[in-house]
C-alpha positions in Angstrom: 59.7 68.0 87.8 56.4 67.7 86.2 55.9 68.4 82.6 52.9 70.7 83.3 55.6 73.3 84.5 55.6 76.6 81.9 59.0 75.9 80.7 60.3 75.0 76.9 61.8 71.3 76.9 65.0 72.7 75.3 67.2 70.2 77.1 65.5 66.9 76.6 68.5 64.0 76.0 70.8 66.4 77.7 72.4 65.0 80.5 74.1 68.7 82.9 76.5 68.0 86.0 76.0 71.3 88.1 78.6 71.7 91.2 77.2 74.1 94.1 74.3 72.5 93.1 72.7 71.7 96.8 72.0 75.4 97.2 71.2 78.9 96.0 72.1 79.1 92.3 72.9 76.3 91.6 69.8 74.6 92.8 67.8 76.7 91.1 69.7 75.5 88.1 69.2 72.0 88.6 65.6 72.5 89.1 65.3 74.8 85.9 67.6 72.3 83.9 65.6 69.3 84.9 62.1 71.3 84.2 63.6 71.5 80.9 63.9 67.8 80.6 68.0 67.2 81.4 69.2 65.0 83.6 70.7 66.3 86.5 73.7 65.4 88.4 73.6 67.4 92.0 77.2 67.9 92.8 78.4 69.0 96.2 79.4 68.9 99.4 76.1 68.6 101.3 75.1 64.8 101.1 71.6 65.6 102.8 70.8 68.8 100.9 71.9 67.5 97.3 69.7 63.9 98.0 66.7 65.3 99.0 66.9 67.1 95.6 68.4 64.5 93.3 65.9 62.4 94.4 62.7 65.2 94.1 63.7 65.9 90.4 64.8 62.0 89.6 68.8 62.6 89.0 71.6 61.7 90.9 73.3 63.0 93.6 77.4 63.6 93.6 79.5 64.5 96.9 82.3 65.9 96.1 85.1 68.4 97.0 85.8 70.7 93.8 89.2 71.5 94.7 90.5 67.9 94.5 91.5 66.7 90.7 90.8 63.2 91.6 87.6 63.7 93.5 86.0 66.1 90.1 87.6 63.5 88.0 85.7 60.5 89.5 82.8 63.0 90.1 82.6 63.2 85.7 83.5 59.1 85.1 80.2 58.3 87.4 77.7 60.4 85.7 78.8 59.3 82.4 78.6 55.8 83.7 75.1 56.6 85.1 73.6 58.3 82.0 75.5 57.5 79.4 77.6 60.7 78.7 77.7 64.6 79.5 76.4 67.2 77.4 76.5 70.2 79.6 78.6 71.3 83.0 77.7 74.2 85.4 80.5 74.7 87.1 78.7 76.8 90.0 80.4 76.0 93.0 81.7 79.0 95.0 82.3 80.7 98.3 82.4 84.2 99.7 84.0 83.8 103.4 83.6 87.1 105.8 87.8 86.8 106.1 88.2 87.9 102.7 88.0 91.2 102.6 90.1 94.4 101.9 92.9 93.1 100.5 94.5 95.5 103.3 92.9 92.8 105.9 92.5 89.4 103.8 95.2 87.1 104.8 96.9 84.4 102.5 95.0 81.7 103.7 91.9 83.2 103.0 93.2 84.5 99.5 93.9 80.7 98.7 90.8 78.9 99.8 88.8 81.1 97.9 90.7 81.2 94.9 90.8 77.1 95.3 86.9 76.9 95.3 86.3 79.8 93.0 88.8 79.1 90.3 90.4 76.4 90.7 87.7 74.1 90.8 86.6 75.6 87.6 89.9 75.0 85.7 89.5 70.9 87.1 85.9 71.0 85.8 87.1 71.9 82.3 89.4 70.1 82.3 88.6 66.6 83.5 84.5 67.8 82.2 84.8 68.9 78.4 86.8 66.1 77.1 83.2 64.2 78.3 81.7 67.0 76.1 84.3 66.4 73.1 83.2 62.7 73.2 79.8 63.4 72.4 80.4 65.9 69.7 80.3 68.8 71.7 78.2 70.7 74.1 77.8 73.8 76.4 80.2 75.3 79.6 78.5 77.3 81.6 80.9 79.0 84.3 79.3 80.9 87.3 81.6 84.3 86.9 80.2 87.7 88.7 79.4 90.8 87.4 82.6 92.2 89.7 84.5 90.7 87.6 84.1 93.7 85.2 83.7 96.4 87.7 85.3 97.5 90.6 83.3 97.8 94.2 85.4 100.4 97.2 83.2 97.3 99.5 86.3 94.7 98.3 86.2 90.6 98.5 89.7 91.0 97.1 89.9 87.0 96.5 86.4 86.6 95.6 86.5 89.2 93.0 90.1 88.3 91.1 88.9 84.3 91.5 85.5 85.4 89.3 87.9 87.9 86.9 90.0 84.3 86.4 86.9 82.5 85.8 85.9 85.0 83.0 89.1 85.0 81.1 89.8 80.9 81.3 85.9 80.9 79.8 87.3 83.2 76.7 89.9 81.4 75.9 88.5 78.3 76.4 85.5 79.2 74.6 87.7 80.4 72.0 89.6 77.1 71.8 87.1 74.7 71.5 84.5 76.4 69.1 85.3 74.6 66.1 85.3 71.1 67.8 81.5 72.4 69.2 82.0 72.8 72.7 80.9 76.4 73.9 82.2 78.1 76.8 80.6 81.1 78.0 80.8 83.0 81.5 77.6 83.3 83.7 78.1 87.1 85.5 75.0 87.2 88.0 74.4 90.6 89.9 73.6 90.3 93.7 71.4 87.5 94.1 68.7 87.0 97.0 70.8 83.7 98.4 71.6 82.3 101.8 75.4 84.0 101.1 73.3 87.4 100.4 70.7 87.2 103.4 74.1 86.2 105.5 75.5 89.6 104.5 72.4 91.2 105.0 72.3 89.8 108.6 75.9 90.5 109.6 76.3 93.8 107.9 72.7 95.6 107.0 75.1 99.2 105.8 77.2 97.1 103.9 74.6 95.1 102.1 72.2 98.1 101.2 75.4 99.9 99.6 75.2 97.4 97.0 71.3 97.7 96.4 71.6 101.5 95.5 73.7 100.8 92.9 70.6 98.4 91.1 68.9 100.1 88.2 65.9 97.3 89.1 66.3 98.6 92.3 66.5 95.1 94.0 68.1 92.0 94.5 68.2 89.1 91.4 66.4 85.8 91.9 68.7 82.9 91.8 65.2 81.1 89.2 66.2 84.2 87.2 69.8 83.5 87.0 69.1 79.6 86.7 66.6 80.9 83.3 69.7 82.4 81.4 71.6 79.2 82.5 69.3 77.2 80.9 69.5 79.6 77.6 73.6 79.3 77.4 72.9 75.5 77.7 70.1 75.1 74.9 70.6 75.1 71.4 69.1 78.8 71.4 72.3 79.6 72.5 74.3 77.9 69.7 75.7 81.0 68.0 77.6 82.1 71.0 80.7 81.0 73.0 83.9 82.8 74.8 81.0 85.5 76.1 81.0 87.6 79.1 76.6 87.1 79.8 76.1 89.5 82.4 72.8 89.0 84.5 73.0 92.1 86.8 69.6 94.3 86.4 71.7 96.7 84.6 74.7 97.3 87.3 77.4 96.7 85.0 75.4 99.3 83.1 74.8 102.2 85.2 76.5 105.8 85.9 73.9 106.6 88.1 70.7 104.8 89.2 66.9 106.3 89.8 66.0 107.9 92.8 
């Protein structure tokens, strides 16, 4: 990233590990968090995807499988081999399979894989991540939660939506338990986001997908730069008065009774 880009350099010396970072969100966050002047680790699954952009915004690249203790375990030791230490970890990494569904339809297999990517690989980030964080004196936990996680939708992803409600209460308490030793913990609740898992939606289901629109306030989609911005807030300093908090970034959803017409 170049420093002509219109950004504050609120994370220079900061050294972020960002799972799902390859794609959507998440690489919006690594390019927002490197603009800022962190160094990024790129952490996923998709060796091509997370080069290319490890190596366009001069960090490293991590492939690893969030739902195995030892692989996020390892994933932690190398970055803090590489740089030095970890100051900040975006636990991002999430999935939203077609199978899970109604919880009428959504079999336990596809109850299980997502809960393993959505929440589980969040409790091994904390845990094998902040004691990285503890080392240095403390530091900032962002967790990618969802706005469903305070709402209800009749549209279910019965998995998806109890994995992000998981996510936002393990953020409290953790956020609660680790405020006096400096380490913040707060919960990242983005609205519908124009992403590949959106647009996929979109393609498959165009009824289903504008259902959620109407319910906007904005009246459109987020931007996952626009999520990525109040990541790189709950990271900076800026954000040093706040921990164990539910930061919703919905265009007023979580908000609304009833939209304009």
């Amino acid at each position: 990233m170049s420093d002509s880009m219109p950004y504050a350099h609120r994370l220079v010396g900061k050294v972020a590990v960002i799972t799902g970072g390859a794609s959507g969100i998440g690489r919006a966050m690594c390019e927002r968090f490197a603009a800022e002047g962190a160094k990024v680790a790129v952490a996923d699954l998709d060796q091509a995807g997370g080069t290319a952009l490890a190596e366009a915004i001069d960090g490293m690249f991590v492939e690893v499988d969030v739902t195995s203790a030892a692989a996020v375990e390892d994933l932690y030791r190398a970055v803090a081999e590489r740089f030095g230490g970890i100051d900040i970890c975006c636990n991002n990494a999430g999935i939203s399979p077609p199978d899970d569904d109604s919880i009428l339809d959504t079999g336990i297999e596809a109850w299980q894989r997502v809960q393993e990517v959505n929440l589980t690989s969040v409790y091994l980030c904390c845990k094998f991540g902040i004691p990285h964080l503890l080392s240095r004196g403390g530091g900032s936990v962002i967790n990618t939660a969802s706005f469903v996680a305070v709402m209800g939708a009749a549209t279910s992803q019965i998995s998806y939506t109890a994995s992000k409600g998981g996510v936002l209460a393990m953020s409290r308490e953790l956020g609660v338990q680790f405020a006096r030793q400096g380490v913040r913990v707060n919960a990242l609740c983005p609205g519908p986001v124009n992403t590949p898992l959106l647009q996929e939606l979109f393609a498959k289901d165009p009824e289903r997908a504008a259902r959620r629109l109407v319910h906007i306030p904005m009246g459109r989609f987020g931007e996952a730069s626009e999520i990525a911005a109040a990541a790189a807030f709950l990271a900076s300093d800026d954000a040093s008065f706040m921990t164990a908090s539910t930061f919703l970034v919905d265009g007023g959803i979580s908000g609304a009774y009833v939209t304009p017409l």
